[in-house]
N, C-alpha and C positions, 0 to 999 in steps of 0.2 A: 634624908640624906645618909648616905652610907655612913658608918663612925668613921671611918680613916678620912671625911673631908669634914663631920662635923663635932662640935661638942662645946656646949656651954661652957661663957669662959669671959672673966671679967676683962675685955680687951675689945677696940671697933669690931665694929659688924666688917667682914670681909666678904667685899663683892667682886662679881669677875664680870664686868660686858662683852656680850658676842654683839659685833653688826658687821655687817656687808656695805653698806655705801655711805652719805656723807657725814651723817653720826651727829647733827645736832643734838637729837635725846642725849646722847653717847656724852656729848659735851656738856649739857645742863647738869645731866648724874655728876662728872667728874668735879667740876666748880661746885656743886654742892657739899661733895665730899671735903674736898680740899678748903672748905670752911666752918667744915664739922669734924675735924682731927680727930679730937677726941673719941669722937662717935660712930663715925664709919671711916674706910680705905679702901680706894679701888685698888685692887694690886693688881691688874691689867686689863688687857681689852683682846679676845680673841678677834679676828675677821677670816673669813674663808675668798677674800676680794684684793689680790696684792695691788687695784690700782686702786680701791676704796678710798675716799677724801678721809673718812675718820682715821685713817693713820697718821696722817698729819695735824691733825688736833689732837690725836695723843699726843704725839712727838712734842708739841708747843706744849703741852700739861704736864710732861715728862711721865708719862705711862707709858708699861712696858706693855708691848705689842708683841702679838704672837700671831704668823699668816699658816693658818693650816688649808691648802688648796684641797679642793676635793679630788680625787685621782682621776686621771688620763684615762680616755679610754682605749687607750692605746696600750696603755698596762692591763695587762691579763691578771686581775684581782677578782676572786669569786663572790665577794659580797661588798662593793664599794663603800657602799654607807654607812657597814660596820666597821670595815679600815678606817674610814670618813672621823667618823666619832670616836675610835680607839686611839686615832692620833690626835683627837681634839684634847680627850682626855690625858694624856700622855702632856700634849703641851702646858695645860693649866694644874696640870698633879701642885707643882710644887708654888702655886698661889695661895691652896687649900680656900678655897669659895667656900662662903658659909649661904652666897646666895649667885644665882646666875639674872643678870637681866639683859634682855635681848632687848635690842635698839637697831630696830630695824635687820637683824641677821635673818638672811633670806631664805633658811631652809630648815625646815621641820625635822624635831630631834624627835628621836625614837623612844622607845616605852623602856628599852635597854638602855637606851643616855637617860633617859629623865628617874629611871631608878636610884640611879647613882647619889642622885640628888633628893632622895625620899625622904622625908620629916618620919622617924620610929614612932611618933604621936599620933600625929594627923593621920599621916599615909599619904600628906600631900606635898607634892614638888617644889622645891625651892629653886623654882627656877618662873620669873614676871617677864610677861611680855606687855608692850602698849602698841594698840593696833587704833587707828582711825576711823571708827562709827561706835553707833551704838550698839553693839551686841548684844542680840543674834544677827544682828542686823548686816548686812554686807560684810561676811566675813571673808579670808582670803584676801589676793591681790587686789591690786589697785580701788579699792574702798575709797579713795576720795572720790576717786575718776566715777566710780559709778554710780555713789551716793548722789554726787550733782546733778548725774546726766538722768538722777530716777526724778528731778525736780520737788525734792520734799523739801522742805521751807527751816528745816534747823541738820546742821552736821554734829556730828558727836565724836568721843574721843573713850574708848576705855581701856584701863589696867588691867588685868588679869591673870589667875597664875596659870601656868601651864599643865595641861593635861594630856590626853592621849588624840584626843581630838582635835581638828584644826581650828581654833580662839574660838574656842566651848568651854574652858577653863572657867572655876570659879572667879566672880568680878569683885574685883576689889576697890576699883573707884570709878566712875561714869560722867562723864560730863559734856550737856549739850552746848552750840554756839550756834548763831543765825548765820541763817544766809539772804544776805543782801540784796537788797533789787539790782542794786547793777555789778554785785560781783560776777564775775566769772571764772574759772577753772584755780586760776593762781591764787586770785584773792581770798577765794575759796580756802585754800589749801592751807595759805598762811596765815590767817585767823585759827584755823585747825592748829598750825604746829603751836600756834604760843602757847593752848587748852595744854598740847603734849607738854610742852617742858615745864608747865607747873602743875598739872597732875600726876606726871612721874618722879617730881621731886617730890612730892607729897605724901606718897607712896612711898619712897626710900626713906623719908623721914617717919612714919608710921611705923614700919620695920626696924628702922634701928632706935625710937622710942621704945619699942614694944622688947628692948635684948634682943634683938636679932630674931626674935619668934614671930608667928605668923600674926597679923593685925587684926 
């Protein structure tokens, strides 16, 4: 991470969440946080989705909410995705994230956003996504949807930080769950999210056990 967002420092771990839609993960992280004071604070929640349900679970958590839309294209902008991310960063400057985790935010940051966010150590991004299968396994969208429809007999759930690649990123925690003889698509789905919101707490807790360094 660049020095001007990062630097050891006897104080919580300071996370920022990006998501796009209803933010359950979004809400696991935050009650986490909010019973680990001492130890971590979200100091907001980015969404690129002004009708996004996670805004209103911030709201109830009392996090501060930042909606940075991605621009019109009806605005004559020569490089969208870098205004995209320049105004991302502009909205969370004054958070100072020592870590980014995406909860569900629906669109791939760039190798110039995830810089920003560069560990001088590692060389690696502080910046965790949690995507639903087992990776490499169904990466990309809708991964429940086609994990079931490929008929294999256990669903999966992994952590992982982010890289330049789309959820290629080093894995930081994995975990499988059955699938049922008479689930179907939903049940499917929600036996997955419980896996997510205690593997991503698990995660958060790893991180801010470890000082805010990587696990």
């Amino acid at each position: 991470m660049a020095h001007g967002y990062w630097q050891v420092r006897d104080q919580p771990v300071n996370i920022v969440i990006f998501a796009s839609g209803n933010g359950s993960n979004a809400e696991v992280l935050v009650r986490w946080a909010i019973a680990n004071p001492a130890r971590v604070k979200v100091a907001g929640l980015l969404t690129d989705n002004p009708q996004a349900g996670v805004i209103q679970r911030a709201g109830r958590l009392q996090i501060p909410v930042r909606i940075v839309e991605k621009p019109s294209k009806s605005i004559a902008i020569q490089n969208p995705r870098a205004w995209h991310e320049s105004a991302i960063l502009d909205a969370i400057s004054g958070w100072r994230p020592d870590w980014i985790f995406l909860a569900g935010y629906m669109r791939i940051l760039s190798v110039d956003f995830l810089r920003r966010f560069q560990d001088p150590v590692t060389h690696r991004y502080r910046v965790v996504n949690i995507h639903p299968s087992i990776l490499p396994d169904f990466p990309g969208m809708d991964a429940y949807r086609r994990t079931f429809e490929s008929g294999v007999s256990e669903g999966g759930v992994t952590v992982h930080l982010v890289d330049e690649g789309v959820d290629t990123g080093p894995v930081l925690a994995q975990e499988r769950f059955p699938r049922l003889s008479d689930d179907d698509l939903a049940s499917f789905v929600t036996r997955g999210q419980s896996v997510e919101h205690r593997l991503y707490t698990d995660v958060l807790a790893r991180i801010v056990e470890n000082g805010g360094v990587f696990p």
